[in-house]
Residue frames relative to the residue before (quaternion, step in Angstrom):
aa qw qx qy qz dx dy dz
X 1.0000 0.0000 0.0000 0.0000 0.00 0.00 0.00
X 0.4788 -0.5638 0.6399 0.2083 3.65 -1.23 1.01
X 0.0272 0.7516 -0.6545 -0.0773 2.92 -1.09 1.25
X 0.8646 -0.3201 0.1006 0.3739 3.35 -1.82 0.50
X 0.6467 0.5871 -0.2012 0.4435 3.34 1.37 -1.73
X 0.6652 0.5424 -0.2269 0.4603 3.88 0.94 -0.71
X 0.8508 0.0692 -0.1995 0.4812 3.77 1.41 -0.04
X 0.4285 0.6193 -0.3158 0.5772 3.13 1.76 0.63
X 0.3252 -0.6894 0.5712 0.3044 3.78 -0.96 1.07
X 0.4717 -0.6258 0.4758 0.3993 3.77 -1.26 0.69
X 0.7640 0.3023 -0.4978 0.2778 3.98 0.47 0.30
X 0.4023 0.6109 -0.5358 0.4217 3.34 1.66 1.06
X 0.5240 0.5534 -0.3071 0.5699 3.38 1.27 -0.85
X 0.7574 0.3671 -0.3515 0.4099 3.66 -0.05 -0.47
X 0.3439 0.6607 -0.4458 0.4965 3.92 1.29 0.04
X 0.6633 0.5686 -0.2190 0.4344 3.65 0.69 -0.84
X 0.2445 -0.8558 0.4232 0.1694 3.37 1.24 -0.28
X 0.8277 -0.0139 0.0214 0.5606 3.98 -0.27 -1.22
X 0.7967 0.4630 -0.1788 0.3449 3.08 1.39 -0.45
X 0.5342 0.7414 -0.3251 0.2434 2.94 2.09 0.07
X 0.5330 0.6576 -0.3983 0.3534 3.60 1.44 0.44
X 0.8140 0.1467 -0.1894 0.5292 2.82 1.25 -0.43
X 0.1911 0.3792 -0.6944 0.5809 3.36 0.86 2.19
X 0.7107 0.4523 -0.4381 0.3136 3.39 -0.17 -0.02
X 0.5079 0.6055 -0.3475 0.5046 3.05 1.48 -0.70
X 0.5705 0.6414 -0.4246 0.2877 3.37 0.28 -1.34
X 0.4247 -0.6739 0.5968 0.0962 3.86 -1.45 1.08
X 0.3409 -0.5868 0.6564 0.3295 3.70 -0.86 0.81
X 0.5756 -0.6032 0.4787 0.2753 3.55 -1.32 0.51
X 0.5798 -0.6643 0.3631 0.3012 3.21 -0.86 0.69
X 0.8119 0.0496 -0.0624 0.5783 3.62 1.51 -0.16
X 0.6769 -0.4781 0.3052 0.4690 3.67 -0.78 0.19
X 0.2831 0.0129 -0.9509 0.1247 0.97 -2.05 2.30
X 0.4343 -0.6330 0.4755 0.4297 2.94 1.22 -1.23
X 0.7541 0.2642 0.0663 0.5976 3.34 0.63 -1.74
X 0.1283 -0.8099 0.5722 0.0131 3.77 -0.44 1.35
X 0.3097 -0.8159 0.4780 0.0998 3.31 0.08 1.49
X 0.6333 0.5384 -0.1767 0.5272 3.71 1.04 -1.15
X 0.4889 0.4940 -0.3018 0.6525 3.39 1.34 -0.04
X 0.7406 0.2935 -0.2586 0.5464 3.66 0.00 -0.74
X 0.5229 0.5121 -0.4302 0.5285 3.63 0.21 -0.70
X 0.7191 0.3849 -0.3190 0.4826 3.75 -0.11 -0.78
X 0.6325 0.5353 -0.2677 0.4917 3.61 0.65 -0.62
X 0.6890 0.2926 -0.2345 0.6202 3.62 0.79 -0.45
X 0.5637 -0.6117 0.5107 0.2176 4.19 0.51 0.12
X 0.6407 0.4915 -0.4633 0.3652 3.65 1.38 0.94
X 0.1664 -0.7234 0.5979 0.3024 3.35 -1.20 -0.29
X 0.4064 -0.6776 0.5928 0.1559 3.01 -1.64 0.68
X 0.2107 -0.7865 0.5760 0.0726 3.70 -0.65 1.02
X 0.1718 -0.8632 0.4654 0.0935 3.83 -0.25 0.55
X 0.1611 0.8807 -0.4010 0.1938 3.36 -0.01 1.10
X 0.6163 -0.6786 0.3227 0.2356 3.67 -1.25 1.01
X 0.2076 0.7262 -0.6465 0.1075 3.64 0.24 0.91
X 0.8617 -0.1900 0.3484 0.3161 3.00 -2.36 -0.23
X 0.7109 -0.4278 0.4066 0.3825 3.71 -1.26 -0.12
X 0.8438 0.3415 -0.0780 0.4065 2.78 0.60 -1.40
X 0.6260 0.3763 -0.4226 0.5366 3.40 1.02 0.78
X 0.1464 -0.8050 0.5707 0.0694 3.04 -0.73 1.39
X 0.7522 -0.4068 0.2040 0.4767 4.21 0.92 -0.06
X 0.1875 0.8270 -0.5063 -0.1565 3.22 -1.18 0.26
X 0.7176 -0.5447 0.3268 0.2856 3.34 -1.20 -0.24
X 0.0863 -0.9257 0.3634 0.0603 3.33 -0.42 1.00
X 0.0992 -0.8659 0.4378 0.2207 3.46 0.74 1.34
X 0.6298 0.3833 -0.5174 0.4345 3.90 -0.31 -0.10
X 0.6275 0.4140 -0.3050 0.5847 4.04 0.34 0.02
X 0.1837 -0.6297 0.7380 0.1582 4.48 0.41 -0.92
X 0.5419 0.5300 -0.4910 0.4293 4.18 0.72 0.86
X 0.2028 -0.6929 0.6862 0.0891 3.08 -1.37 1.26
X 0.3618 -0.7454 0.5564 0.0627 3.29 -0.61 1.57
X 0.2795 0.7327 -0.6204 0.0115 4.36 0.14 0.24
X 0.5007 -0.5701 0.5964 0.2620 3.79 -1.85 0.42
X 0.3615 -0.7136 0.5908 0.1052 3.50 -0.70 1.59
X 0.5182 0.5954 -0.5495 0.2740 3.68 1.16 -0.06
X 0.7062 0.5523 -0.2466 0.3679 3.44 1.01 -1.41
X 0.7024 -0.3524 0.5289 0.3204 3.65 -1.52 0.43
X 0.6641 -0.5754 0.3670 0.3053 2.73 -1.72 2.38
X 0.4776 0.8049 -0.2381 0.2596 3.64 0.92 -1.37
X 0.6861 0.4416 -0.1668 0.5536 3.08 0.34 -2.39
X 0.6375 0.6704 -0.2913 0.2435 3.46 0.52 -2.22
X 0.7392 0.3658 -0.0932 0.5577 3.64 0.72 -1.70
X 0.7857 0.3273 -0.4141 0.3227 3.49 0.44 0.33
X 0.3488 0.6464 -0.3933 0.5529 3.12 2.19 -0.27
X 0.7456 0.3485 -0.3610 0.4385 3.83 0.06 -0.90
X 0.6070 0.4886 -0.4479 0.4383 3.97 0.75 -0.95
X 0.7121 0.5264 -0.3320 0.3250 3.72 1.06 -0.69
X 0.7142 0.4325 -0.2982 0.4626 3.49 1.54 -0.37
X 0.7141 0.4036 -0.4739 0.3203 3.33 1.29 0.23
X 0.2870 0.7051 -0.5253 0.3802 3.15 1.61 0.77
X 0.5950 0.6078 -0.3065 0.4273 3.30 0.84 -1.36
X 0.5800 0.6535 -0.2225 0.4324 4.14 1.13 -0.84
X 0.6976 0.3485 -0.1540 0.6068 3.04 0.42 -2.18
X 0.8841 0.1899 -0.3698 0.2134 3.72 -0.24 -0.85
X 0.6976 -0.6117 0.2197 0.3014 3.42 1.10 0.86
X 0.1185 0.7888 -0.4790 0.3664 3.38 1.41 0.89
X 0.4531 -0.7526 0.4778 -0.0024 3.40 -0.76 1.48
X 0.8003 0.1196 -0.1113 0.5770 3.78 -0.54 0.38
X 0.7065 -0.3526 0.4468 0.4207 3.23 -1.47 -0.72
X 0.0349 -0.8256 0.5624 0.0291 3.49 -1.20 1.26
X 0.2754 -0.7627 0.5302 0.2476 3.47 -0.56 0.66
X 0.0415 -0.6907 0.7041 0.1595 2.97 -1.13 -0.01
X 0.2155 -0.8423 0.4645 -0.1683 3.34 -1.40 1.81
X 0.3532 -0.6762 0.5758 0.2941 3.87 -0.48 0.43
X 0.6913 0.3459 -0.4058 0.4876 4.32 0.91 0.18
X 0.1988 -0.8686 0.4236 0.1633 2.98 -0.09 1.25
X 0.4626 0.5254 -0.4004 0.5913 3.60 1.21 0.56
X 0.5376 0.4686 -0.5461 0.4395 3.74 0.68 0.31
X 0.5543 0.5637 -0.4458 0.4198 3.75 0.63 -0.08
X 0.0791 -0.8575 0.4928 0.1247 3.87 0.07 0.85
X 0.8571 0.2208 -0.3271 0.3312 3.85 0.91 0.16
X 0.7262 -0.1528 0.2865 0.6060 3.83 -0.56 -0.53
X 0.8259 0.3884 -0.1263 0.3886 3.14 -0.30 -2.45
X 0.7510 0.4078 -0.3360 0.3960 3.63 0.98 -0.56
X 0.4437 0.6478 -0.3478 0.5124 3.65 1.69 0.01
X 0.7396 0.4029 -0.1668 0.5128 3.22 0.93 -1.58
X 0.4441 0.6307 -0.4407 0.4591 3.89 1.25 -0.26
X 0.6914 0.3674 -0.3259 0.5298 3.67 0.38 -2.13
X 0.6239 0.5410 -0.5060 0.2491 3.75 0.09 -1.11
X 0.6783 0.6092 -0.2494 0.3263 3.53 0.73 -1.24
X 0.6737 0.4774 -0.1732 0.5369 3.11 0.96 -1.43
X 0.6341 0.3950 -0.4876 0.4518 4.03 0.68 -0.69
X 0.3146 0.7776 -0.2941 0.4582 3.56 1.28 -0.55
X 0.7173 0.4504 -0.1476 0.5107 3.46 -0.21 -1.94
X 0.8686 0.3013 -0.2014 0.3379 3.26 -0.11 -1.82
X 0.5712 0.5834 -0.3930 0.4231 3.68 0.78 -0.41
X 0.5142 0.5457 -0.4417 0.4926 3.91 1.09 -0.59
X 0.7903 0.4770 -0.2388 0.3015 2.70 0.42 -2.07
X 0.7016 0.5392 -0.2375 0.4007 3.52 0.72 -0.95
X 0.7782 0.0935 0.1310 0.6070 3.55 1.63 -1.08
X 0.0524 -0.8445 0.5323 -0.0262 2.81 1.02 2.07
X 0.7567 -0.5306 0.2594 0.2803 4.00 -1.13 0.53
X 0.6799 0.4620 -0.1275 0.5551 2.83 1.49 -1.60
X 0.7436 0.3407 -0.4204 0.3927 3.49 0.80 -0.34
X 0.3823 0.6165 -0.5260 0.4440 3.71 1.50 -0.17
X 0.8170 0.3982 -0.2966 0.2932 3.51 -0.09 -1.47
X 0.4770 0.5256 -0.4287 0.5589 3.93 1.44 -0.43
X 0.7246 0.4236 -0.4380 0.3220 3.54 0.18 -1.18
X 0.3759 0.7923 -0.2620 0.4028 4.17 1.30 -1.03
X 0.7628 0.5247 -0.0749 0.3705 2.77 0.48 -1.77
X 0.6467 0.5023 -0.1264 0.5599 2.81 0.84 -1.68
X 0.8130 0.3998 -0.2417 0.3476 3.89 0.31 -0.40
X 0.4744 0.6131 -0.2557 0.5777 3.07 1.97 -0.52
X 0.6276 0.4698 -0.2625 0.5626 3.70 0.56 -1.44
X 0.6920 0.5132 -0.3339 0.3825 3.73 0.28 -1.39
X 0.6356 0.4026 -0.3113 0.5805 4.22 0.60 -1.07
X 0.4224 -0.6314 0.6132 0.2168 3.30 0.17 -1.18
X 0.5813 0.6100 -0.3988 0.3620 3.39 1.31 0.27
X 0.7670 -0.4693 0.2889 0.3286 3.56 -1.73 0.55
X 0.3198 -0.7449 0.5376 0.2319 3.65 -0.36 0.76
X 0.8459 0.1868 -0.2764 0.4162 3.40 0.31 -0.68
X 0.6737 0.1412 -0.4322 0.5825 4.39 0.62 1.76
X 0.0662 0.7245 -0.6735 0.1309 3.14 0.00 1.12
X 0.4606 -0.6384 0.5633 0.2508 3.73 -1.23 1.50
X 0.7272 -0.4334 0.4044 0.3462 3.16 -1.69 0.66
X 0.7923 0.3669 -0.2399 0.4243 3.96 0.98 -1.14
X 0.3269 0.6770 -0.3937 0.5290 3.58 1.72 -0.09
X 0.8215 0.3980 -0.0711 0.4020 3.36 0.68 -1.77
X 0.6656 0.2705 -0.3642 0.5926 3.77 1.32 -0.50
X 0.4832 0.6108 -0.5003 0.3784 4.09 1.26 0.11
X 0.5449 0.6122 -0.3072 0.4837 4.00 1.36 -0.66
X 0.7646 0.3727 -0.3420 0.3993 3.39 0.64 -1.75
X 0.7345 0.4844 -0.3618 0.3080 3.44 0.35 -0.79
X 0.5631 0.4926 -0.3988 0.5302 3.71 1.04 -0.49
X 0.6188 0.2786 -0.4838 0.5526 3.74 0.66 -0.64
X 0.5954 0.4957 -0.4814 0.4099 3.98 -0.45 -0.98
X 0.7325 0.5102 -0.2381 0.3827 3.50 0.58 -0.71
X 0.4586 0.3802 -0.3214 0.7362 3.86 1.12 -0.91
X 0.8482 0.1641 -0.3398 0.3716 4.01 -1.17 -0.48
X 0.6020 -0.6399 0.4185 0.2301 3.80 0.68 0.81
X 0.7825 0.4793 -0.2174 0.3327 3.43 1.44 0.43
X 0.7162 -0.4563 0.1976 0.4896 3.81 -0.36 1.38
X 0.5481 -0.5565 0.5403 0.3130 3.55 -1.38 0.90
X 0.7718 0.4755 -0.2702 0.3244 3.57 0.69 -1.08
X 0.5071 0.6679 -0.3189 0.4416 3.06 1.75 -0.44
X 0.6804 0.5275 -0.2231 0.4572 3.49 1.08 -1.54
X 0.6039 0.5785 -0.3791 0.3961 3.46 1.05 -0.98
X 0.6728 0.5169 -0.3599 0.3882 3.07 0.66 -1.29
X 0.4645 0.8021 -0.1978 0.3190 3.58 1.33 -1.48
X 0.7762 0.3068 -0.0186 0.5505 3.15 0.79 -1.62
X 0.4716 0.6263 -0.2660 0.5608 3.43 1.06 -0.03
X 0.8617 0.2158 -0.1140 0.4449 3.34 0.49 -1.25
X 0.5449 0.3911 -0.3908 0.6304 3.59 1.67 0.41
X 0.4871 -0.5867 0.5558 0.3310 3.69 0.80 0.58
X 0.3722 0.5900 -0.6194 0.3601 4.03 0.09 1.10
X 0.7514 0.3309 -0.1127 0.5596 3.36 -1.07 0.28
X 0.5866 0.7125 -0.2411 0.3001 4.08 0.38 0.03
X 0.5327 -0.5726 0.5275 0.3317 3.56 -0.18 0.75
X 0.4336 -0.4254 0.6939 0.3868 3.60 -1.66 0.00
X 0.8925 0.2481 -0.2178 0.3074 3.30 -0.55 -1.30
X 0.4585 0.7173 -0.3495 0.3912 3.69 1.21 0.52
């Protein structure tokens, strides 16, 4: 089994503070998702309370309580990145209660822009660590049999969605994902 420490950089792992030895410990799952969030959440001393709200709340974090608050209306998708986003909101030491919203003009200062920014940040790693993106690639490239170095745009959005799909998280998310680990990129881009 692939543990935590084997696709996780050590100054993500160190974000984790007292607990980052034994996030490292932590085991990828033996099957999709991969990444057992409810597993980590327990490891840090929160709970997550699921509950019927409005669209436009997607969950937040409640530091005097350690409760992640997330809307069971939205997609498994939305759901698992809403929670990876509030235990960002934990590990990187965000103060009071943070929401986290789909209006991105409900955020009314800097530090609380630069808060959500961090955490979408946080939870994308966490959700789509690199090393396991670039094994998972691999594996799909080798698997078709197709040219690694001219993959077609639909080759290339035929990957994201099977991978976005196996970690339980949004095509648009992964795109961005792969984008922002420089996967999937032109040279001269």
């Amino acid at each position: 089994m692939t543990k935590f420490k084997e696709i996780y950089s050590s100054s993500f792992i160190d974000q984790f503070g007292s607990f980052a030895n034994q996030f490292g410990d932590l085991q990828l799952l033996p099957a999709t998702p991969y990444i057992d969030l409810e597993r980590i959440t327990k490891l840090l001393g929160l709970k997550i309370n699921y509950e019927k709200r409005d669209n436009h709340f997607s969950g937040n974090f409640d530091e005097a309580t350690s409760t992640i608050k997330v809307n069971q209306n939205h997609p498994e998708t939305r759901i698992r990145f809403t929670i990876a986003h509030e235990i960002g909101h934990d590990v990187l030491g965000h103060h009071g209660i943070s929401f986290r919203s789909s209006d991105l003009g409900a955020y009314q200062s800097v530090l609380e822009k630069s808060n959500e920014m961090a955490a979408n940040n946080f939870a994308a790693t966490l959700l789509m660590p690199r090393t396991l993106l670039l094994n998972l690639v691999k594996r799909d490239i080798n698997q078709a049999g197709l040219d690694d170095t001219g993959l077609t745009p639909q080759q290339v959005a035929d990957i994201t969605k099977d991978i976005a799909g196996e970690l339980a998280v949004s095509e648009k998310s992964m795109t961005y994902r792969f984008q922002n680990v420089r996967l999937f990129v032109k040279k001269n881009d």
